[in-house]
C-alpha positions as CSV (number, residue, x, y, z in Angstrom):
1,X,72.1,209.9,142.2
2,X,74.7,207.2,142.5
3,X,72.1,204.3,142.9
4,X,70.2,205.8,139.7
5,X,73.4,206.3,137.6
6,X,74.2,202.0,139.2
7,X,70.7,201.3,138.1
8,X,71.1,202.6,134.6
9,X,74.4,201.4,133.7
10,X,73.3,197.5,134.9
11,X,69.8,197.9,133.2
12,X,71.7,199.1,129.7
13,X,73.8,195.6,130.4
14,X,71.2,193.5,130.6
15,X,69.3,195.2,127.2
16,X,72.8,194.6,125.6
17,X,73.1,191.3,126.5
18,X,69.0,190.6,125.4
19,X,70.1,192.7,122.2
20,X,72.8,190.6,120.9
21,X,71.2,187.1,120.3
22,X,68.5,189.1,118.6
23,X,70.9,191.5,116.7
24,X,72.7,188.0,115.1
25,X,69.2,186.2,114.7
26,X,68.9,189.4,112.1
27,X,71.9,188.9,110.3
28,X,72.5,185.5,109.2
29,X,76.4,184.6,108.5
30,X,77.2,183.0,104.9
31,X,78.7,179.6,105.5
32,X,81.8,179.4,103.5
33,X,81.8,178.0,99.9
34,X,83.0,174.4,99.6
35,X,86.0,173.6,97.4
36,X,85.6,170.9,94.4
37,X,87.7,168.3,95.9
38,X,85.3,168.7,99.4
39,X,82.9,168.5,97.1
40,X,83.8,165.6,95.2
41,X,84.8,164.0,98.8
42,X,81.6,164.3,100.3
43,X,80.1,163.0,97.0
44,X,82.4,159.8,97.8
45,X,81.3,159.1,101.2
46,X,77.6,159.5,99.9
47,X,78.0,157.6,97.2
48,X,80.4,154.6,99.1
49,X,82.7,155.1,95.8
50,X,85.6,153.5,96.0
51,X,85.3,151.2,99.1
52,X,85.7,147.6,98.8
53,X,82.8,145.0,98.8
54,X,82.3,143.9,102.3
55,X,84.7,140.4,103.1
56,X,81.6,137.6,104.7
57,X,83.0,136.9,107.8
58,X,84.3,133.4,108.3
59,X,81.4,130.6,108.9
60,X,81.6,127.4,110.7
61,X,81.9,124.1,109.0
62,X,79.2,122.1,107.4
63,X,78.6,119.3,109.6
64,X,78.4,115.5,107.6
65,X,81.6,117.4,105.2
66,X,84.5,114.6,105.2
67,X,87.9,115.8,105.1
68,X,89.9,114.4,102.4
69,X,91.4,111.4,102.3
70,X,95.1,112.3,101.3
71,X,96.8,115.3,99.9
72,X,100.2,115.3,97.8
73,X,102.6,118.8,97.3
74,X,105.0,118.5,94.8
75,X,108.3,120.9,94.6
76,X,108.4,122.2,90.9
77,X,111.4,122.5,89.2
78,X,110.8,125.9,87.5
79,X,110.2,127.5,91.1
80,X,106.5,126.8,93.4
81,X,104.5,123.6,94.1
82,X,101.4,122.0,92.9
83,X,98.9,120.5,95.2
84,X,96.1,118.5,95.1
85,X,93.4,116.5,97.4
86,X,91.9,113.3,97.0
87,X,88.7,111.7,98.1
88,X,88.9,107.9,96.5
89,X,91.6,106.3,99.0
90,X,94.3,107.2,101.8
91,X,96.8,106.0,98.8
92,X,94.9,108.0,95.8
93,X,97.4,110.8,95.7
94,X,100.6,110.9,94.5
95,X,103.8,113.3,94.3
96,X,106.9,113.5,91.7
97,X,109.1,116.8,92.5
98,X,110.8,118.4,90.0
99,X,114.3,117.6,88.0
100,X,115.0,119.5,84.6
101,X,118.4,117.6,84.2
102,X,115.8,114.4,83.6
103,X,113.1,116.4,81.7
104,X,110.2,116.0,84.9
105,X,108.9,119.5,85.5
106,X,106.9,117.9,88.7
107,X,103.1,117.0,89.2
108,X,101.1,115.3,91.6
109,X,97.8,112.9,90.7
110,X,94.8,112.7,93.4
111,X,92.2,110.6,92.8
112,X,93.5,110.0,89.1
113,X,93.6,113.7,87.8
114,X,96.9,115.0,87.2
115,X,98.5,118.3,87.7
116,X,101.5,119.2,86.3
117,X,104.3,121.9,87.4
118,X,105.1,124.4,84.7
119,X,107.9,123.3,81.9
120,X,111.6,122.8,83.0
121,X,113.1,126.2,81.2
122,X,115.3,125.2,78.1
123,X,119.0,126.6,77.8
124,X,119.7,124.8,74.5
125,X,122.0,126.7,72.3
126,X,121.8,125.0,69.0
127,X,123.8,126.7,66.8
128,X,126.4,126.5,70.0
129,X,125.8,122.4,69.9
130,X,125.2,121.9,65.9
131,X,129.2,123.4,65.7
132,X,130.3,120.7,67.9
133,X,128.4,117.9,66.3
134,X,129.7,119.3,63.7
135,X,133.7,119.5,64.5
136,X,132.8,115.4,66.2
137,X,131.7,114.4,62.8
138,X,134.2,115.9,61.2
139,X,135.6,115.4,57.9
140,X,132.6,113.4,57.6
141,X,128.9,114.7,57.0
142,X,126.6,114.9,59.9
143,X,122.9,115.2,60.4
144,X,122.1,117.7,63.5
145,X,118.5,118.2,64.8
146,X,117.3,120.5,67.8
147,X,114.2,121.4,68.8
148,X,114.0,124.7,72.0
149,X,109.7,123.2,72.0
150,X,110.9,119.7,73.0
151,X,114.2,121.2,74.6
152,X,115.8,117.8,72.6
153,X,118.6,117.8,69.7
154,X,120.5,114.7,68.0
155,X,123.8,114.8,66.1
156,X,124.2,111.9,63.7
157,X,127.8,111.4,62.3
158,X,127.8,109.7,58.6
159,X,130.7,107.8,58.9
160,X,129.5,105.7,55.8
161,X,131.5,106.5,52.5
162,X,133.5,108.7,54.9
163,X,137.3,108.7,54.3
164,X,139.0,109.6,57.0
């Protein structure tokens, strides 16, 4: 009776374990719902949204391409440098740094174009400097001009018919 109870209880084991693949073959599971943003991320990786354009990777040199003849770097005044490259001569290019306390902002020519370094900043204060043309020329009448464009002004004493 013991080898037919053993017999049952291992043939009602094997059944079970034929029974379960069957048993979930029968009752499918729901795959779980997918929030917006997984939607809207999987939408991106479809779509490539938001990726760069691929960078060419870097290609060898042209053969027969000359290197140019002479390059010039110019320190500008206002902050940075200008560059250039030139082709005509080893003596085509040129360089003037920068010195706002003689007006030259900076440039460099090459091969006779010329580039120029943005404009020395202007720290006029005219109605500052027309006050002390003003008390140089004085008692006399004065002719004051300034110009924050040009970054240039004038005082002119009229000494003529002036009593002092």
């Amino acid at each position: 009776m013991r080898k037919l109870a053993l017999g049952f209880v291992l043939a009602s084991a094997a059944l079970g374990f034929l029974a379960a693949p069957v048993m979930a073959a029968d009752s499918p599971q729901a795959a779980p719902a997918l929030s917006a943003a997984d939607r809207a991320f999987i939408i991106s990786l479809a779509a490539g949204a938001g990726l760069p354009a691929p960078v060419p990777v870097a290609k060898h040199p042209r053969i027969g391409l000359a290197k140019a003849l002479c390059t010039a770097t110019a320190n500008c005044a206002a902050g940075g440098t200008v560059s250039c490259e030139g082709n005509n001569s080893s003596t085509s290019c040129t360089a003037v740094d920068g010195n706002c306390s003689v007006g030259e902002p900076g440039h460099v020519t090459c091969d006779g174009n010329t580039t120029w370094c943005p404009a020395c900043p202007c720290n006029l204060d005219c109605a500052a400097d027309e006050a002390d043309c003003e008390a140089q020329c004085s008692p006399c009448q004065y002719s004051f001009t300034c110009s924050l464009s040009t970054c240039t002004e004038h005082c002119h004493c009229r000494f003529q018919g002036c009593f002092l």
